[in-house]
N, C-alpha and C positions, 0 to 999 in steps of 0.2 A: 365611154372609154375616153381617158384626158392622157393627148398626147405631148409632151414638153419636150423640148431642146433649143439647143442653140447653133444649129448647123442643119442643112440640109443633107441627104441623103447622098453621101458616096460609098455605098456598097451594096451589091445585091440588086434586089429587083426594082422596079419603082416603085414610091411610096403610094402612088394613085392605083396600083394593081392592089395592093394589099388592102388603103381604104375601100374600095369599091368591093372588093369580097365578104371585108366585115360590114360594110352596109348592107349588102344583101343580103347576109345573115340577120339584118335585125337593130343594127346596132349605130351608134349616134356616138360620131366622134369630136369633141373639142380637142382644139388647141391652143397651146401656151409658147407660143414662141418669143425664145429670150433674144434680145437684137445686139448683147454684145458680141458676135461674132461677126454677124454677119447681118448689114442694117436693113436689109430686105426681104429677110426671114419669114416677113408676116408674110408676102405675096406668096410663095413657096406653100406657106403653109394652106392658104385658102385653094391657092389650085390644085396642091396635092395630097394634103392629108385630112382636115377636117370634113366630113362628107354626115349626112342621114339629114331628116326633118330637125331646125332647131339647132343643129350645130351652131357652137358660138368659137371666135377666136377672139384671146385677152390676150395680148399685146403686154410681152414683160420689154420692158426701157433697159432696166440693167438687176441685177443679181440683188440688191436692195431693195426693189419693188418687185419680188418674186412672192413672197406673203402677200400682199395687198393685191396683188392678181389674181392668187386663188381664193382671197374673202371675196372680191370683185366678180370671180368665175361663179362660186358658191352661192352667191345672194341672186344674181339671175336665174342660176336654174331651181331655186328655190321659191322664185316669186312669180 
């Protein structure tokens, strides 16, 4: 599952209840965190959403390097 945005979570439950349920189900979450909002998006995102064996986080800089992050995402989990 490849989770993207550019904000952290303000609604609803936390994002670490919901990772951790689809983990237990099975499942292997990347993330793509975009840092034009909010420039610390990446930490957010390791402590809260990316979770299972092999999770990886690609680090998007800005809205322009959004493609070359997921060729970036794609060539690791393929190699």
């Amino acid at each position: 599952m490849d989770i993207s945005g550019d904000r952290s979570n303000n609604n609803g439950r936390r994002a670490s209840l919901a990772r951790d349920e689809e983990v237990d189900a099975g499942f292997i979450i990347n993330g793509l965190p975009i840092l034009t909002e909010e420039p610390a998006l990446d930490r957010y995102f390791r402590e809260e959403v990316i979770g299972g064996p092999g999770a990886l986080l690609v680090v998007v800089e800005n809205l322009e390097s959004f493609s070359t992050a997921i060729v970036k995402k794609l060539l690791v989990e393929i190699s």
